[in-house]
N, C-alpha and C positions, 0 to 999 in steps of 0.2 A: 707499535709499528716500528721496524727497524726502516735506517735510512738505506734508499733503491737508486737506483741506476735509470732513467732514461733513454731509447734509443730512439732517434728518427732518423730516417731515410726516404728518399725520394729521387727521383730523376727528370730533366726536362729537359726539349730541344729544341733549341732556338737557331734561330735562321739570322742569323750574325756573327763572325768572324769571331775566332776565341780573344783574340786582342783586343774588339771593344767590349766584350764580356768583360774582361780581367782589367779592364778600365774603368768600367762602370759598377764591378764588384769594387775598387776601392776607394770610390767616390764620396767624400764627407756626405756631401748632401743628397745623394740616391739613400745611403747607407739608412741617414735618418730617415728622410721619407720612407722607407722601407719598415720599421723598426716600429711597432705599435706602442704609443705612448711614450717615442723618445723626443725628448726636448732640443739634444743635439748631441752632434759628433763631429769630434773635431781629431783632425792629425795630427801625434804629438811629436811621430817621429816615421821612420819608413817601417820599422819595426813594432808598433803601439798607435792604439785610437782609443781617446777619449768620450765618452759619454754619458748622459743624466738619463736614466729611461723613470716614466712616474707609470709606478703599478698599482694596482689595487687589490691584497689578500686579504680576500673578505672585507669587512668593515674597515682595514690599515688601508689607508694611501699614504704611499712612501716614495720621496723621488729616489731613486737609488743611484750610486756614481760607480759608473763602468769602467774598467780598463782593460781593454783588448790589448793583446798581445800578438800579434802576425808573425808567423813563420810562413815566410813565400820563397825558401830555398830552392824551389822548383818553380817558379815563375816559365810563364803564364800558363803553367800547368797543371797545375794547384795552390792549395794554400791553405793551412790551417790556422783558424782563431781560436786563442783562448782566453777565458775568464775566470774571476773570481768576483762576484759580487756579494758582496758582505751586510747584513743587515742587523749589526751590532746585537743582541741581546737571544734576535730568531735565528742565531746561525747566516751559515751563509752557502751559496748556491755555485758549485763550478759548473762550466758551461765549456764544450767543444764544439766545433764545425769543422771537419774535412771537406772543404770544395776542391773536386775534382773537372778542369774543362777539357773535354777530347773533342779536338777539331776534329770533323766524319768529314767536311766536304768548306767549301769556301767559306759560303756563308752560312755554316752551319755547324753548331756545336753543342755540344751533349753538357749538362751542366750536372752533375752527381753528386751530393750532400748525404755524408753521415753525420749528426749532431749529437752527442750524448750531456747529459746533465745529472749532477748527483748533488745530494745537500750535505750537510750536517745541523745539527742543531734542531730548532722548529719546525725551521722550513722544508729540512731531507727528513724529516717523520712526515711532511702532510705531502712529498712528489710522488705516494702514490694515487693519491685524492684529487691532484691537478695535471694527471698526466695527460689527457683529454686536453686540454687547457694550453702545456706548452706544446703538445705536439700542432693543436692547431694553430699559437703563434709563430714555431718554426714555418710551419707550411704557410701562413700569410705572409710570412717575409718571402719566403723565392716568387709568391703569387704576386705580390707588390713589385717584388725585383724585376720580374720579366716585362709589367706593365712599365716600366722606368726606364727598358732598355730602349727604349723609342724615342725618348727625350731627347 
């Protein structure tokens, strides 16, 4: 199996003002609660967020330590994260998100995510075996997100 590419996409509209979107997208603690299996996340700077996420591949549980990376040159208009999380021996896993927010009306804005993830090692021989897997954890994160926007 050669190592693959990952896409997700998705779109949702929320009836809240892009500004508390783009507040509540960079929120420590929505971020975690959002995020299946993270232990936490913390702000390390305006530019990067820390975090511990504990997965399970296969019979491994491994907590793994995240470093996001923020590019919000375009604030509050987008913003992309990126990752590398590494799993010493099984390779390791890059991870992107493009959130895009278009204000349509007041209280109302369109939230648009392209995600892509690619491996090496182990773990980008088995992303096509789990693609099912993160695509459904992407999409539980925007599902958790929109249920946090209330908060």
């Amino acid at each position: 199996m050669e190592n693959k590419t990952i896409r997700i996409e998705d779109s949702y509209t929320l009836h809240y003002p892009r500004e508390t979107v783009w507040q509540k997208l960079n929120d420590p603690t929505i971020l975690a609660a959002c995020i299946k299996g993270c232990a936490y996340v913390e702000r390390e700077s305006s530019k990067k967020f820390k975090a511990v996420i504990r997965a399970h591949l296969g019979k491994i549980k491994k907590d793994f330590n995240v470093d996001l990376d923020v590019d919000d040159s375009f604030a509050p208009a987008e913003y992309t994260l990126s990752t590398v999380v590494s799993a010493g021996l099984l390779g390791n896993v890059k991870g992107r998100a493009k959130v895009e927010l278009q204000e349509v009306a007041e209280q109302q804005t369109i939230l648009h995510y392209v995600a892509t993830i690619s491996g090496k090692g182990l773990l980008g021989k088995t992303l096509p075996l789990i693609e099912g897997a993160a695509s459904r954890r992407v999409h539980n994160f925007f599902d958790q997100f929109v249920e946090h926007l209330a908060d």
